[in-house]
C-alpha positions in Angstrom: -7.6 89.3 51.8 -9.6 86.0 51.1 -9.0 86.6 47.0 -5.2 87.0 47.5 -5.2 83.6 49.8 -7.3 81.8 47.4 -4.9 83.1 44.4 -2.0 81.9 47.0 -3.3 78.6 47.5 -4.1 78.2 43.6 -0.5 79.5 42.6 0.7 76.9 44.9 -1.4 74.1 43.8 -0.4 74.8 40.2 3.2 75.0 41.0 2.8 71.5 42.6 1.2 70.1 38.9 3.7 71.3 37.1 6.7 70.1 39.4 4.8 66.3 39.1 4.5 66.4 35.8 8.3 67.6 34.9 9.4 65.1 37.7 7.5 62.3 36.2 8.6 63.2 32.8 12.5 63.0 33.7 12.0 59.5 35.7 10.1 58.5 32.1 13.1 59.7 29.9 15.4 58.0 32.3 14.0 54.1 32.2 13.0 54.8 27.9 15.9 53.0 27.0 15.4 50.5 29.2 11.8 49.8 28.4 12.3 50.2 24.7 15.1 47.1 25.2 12.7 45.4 27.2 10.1 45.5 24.9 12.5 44.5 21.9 13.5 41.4 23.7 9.8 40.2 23.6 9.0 41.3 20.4 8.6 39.0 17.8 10.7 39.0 14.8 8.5 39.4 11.7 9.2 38.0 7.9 7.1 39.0 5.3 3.1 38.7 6.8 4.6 35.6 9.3 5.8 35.9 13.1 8.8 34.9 13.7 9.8 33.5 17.7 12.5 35.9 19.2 15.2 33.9 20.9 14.0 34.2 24.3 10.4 32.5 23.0 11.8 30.1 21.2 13.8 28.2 24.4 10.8 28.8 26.1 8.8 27.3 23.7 11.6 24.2 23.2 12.0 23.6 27.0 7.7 23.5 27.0 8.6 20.8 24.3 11.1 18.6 26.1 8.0 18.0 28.8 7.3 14.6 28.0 4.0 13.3 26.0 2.3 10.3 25.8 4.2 8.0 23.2 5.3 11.2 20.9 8.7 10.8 22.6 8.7 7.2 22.5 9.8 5.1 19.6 6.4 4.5 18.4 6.7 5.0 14.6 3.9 6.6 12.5 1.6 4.6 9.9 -1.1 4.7 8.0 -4.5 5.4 9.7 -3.0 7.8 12.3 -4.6 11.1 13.0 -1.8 13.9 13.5 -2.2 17.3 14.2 0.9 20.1 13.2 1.0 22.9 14.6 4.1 26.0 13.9 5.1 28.1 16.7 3.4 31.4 16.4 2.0 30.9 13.0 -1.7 29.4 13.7 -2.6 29.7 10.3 -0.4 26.7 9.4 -1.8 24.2 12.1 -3.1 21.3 10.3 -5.1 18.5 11.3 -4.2 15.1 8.8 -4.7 11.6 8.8 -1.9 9.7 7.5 -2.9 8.3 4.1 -2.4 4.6 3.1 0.5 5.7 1.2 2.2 7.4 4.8 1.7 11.0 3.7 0.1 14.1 5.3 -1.3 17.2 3.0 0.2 20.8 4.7 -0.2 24.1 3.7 2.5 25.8 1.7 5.0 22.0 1.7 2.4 19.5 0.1 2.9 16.2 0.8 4.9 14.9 3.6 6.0 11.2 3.9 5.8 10.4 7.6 4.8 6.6 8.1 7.9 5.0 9.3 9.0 7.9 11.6 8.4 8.9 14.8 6.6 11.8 15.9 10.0 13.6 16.7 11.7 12.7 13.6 8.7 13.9 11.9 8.9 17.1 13.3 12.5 17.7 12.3 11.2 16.7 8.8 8.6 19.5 8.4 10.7 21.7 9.8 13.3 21.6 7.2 10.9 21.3 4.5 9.2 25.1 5.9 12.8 26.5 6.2 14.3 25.0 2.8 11.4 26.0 0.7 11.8 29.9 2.6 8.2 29.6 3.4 9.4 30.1 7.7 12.6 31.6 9.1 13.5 29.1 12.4 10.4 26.9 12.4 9.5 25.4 15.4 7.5 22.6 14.8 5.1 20.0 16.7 3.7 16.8 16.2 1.0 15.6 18.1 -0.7 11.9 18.1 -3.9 12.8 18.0 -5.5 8.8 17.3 -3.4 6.0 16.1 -4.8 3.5 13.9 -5.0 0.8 16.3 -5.9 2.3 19.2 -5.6 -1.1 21.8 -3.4 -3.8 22.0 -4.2 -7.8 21.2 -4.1 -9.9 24.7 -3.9 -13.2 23.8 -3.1 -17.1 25.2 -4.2 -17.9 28.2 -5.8 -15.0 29.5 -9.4 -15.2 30.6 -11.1 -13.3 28.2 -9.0 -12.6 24.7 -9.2 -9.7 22.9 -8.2 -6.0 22.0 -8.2 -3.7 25.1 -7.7 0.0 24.6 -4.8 1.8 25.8 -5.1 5.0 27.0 -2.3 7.3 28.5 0.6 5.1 29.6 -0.4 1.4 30.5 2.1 -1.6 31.2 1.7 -5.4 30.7 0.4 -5.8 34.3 -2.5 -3.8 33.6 -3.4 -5.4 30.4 -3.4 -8.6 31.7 -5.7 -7.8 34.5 -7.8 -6.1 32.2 -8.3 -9.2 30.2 -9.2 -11.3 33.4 -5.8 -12.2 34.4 -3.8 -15.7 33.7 -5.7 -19.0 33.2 -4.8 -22.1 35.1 -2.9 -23.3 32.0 -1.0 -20.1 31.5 3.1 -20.7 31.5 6.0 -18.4 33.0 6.8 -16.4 30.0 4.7 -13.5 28.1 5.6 -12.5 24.5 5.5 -8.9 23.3 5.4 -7.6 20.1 5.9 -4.1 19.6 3.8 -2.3 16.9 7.5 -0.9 15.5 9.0 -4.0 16.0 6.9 -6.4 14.7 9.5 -8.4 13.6 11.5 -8.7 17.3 9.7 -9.9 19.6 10.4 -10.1 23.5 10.2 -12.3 25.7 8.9 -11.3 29.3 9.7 -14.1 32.4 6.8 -14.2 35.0 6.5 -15.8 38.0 2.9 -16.7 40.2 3.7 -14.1 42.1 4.0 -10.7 39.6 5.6 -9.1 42.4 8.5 -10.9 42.2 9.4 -9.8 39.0 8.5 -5.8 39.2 11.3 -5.5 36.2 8.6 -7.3 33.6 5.7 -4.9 34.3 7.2 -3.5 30.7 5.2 -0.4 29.1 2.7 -1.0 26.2 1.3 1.2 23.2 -1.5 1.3 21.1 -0.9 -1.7 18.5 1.2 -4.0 20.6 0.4 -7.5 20.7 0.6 -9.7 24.1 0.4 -13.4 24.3 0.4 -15.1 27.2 1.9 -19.0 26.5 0.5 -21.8 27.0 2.7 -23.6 30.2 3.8 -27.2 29.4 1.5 -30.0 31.0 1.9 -33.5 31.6 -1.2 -35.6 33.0 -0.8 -38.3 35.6 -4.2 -40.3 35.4 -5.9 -43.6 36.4 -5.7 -45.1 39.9 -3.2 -43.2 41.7 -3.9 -40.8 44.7 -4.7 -37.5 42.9 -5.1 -37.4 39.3 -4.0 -33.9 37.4 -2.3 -32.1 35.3 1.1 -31.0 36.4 3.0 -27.4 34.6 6.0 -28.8 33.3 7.8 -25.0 33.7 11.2 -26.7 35.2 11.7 -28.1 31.0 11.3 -31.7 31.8 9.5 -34.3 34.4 10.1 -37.8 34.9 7.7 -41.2 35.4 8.6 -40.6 39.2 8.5 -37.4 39.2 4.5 -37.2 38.1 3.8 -40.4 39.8 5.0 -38.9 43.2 3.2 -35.5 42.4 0.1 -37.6 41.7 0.4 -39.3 45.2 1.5 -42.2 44.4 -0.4 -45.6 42.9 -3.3 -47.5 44.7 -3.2 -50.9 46.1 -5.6 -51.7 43.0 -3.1 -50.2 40.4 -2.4 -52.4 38.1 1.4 -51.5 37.4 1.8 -53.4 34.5 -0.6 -52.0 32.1 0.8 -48.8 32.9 1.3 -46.4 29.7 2.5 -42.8 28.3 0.0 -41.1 26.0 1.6 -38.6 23.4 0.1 -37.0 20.9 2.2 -36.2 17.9 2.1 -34.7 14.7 1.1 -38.3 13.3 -1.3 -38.2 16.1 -2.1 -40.2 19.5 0.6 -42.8 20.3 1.1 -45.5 23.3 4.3 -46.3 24.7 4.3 -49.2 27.4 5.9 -48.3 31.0 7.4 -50.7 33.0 6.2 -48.8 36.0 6.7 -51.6 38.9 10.0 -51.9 37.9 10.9 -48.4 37.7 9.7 -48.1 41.4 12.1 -50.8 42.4 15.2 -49.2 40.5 15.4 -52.1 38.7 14.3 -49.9 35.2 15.4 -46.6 34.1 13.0 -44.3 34.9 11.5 -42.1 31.5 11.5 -38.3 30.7 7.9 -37.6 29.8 7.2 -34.8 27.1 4.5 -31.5 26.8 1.0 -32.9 26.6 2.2 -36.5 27.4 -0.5 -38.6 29.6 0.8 -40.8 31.9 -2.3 -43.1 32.6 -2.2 -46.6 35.4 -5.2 -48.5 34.7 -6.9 -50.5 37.7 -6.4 -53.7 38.4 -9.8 -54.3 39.1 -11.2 -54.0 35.4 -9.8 -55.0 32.3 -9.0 -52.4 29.7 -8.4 -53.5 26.2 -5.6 -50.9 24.7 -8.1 -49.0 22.4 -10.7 -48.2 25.7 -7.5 -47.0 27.5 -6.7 -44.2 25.4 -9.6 -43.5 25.2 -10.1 -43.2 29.3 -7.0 -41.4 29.4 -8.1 -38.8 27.5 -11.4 -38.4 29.1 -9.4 -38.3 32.4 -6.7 -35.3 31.1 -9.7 -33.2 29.8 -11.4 -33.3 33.5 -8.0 -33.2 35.6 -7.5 -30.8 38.1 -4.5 -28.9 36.6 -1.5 -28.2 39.4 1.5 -25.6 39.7 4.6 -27.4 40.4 6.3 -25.1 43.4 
């Protein structure tokens, strides 16, 4: 009785394989077709010994492509010096690392040399790509270009900046930042920044700033590797001598007047000798004196004089006599120590 239960109970147990493994096999024969079109949608498409990107990985791979980089999508234009590096969608024996030679060419496999100075990264991707697909050597080649080092790797910060010289620029970096890394402005620095773009060396902008940088968030412009920066030099005029505070005034508004300085220099002493009162220029001749009738400018009874960039307005004292050679020479000693002041 316990044999035929056993051979029952192993009958059964069979049974129950078998009915698994035909119900299994008629759920596989139902999704083949599916998985077999599944699996030829990722497949790649072959040619010859290279890969080929099926549709699908291909606008994957060209939306992974529109994520922006630093400066490949940019204008920045190749040139010599520059360390690139080419790679081919799904064909990894073709990634090349080159520098660009001083003739603006890159050595890759299969296309030779490629002329690339002059074009940005971009453009020379499109350039390889037609070169791989014209010569047959890949069907629908997808191409990048990478940036690996330019040639100049910094950009010049010069003027009147505290400490001149070439600061690197890594990632993305705008004026703001360059500036401040060079110390910030000087004392004498003016209201206007010139840029020149490495691929636009011949156009030059120019950026407005104010004393306050916050004021003018639009000029906080973006810089590459190979840009140059100067900061200019503002437009003084020096009011020196006896009157009530002697300094240098930034002439930023285009022009100042006799009045004008005199009354940013607080006014003349009581030992001011108004007559003797002069405007030294120097020009491209060198120094020059022109006499100012000063006390009768006061009284409206002259009209009053436009003083030019680097002009010294100096009013001797009364108290000493200074022969006309001595008060240049005073002047300048004067200008050189003056306390230099932003005109609001």
């Amino acid at each position: 009785m316990a044999m035929d239960f056993l051979t029952s109970s192993s009958r059964w147990s069979s049974i129950k394989i078998v009915h698994g493994w035909f119900f299994s096999f008629l759920l596989l024969a139902a999704l083949a077709p599916e998985i077999a079109a599944q699996s030829a949608r990722n497949a790649p498409v072959t040619d010859g010994n290279i890969a080929q990107p099926s549709a699908t990985q291909a606008a994957h791979a060209k939306q992974q492509d529109e994520i922006p980089r630093t400066h490949s999508s940019s204008s920045l234009r190749l040139e010599a010096g520059d360390l690139v590096e080419v790679g081919v969608y799904n064909v990894p024996e073709l990634t090349t690392k080159a520098r660009v030679s001083s003739k603006g060419e890159i050595y890759l496999p299969l296309i030779d040399y490629v002329h690339v100075a002059g074009l940005t990264a971009e453009e020379g991707e499109g350039l390889i790509q037609k070169r791989l697909s014209d010569g047959g050597f890949v069907k629908n080649p997808h191409v990048t270009l990478f940036v690996d080092q330019y040639a100049s790797q910094g950009a010049s910060v010069l003027g009147e900046v505290a400490k001149p010289g070439v600061y690197p620029v890594p990632g993305e970096q705008r004026l703001f930042d360059l500036v401040s890394a060079a110390g910030g402005l000087t004392e004498k620095a003016g209201r206007s920044i010139t840029v020149t773009h490495r691929d636009q060396p011949d156009q030059p902008v120019t950026v407005p700033l104010s004393r306050n940088v916050a004021d003018n968030p639009e000029s906080n412009i973006p810089i590459l590797p190979g840009d140059t920066i100067i900061v200019r030099k503002a437009d003084l005029v020096y009011v020196v001598g006896d009157v009530g505070r002697p300094s240098g005034f930034l002439m930023d508004s285009g022009h100042l007047t006799v009045l004008q300085a005199i009354a940013l220099a607080g006014g003349t002493t009581r030992t001011a000798n108004l007559g003797g009162t002069r405007i030294i220029h120097r020009g491209p001749d060198g120094l020059s004196e022109t006499p100012v009738e000063l006390k009768k400018i006061l009284r409206a009874k002259a009209p009053d004089v436009t003083m030019q960039a680097d002009d010294i307005l100096f009013v001797p004292t009364s108290a000493t006599k200074v022969f006309a050679g001595r008060a240049m020479e005073a002047a300048m000693q004067a200008a050189t120590a003056a306390t230099i002041v932003a005109i609001p």
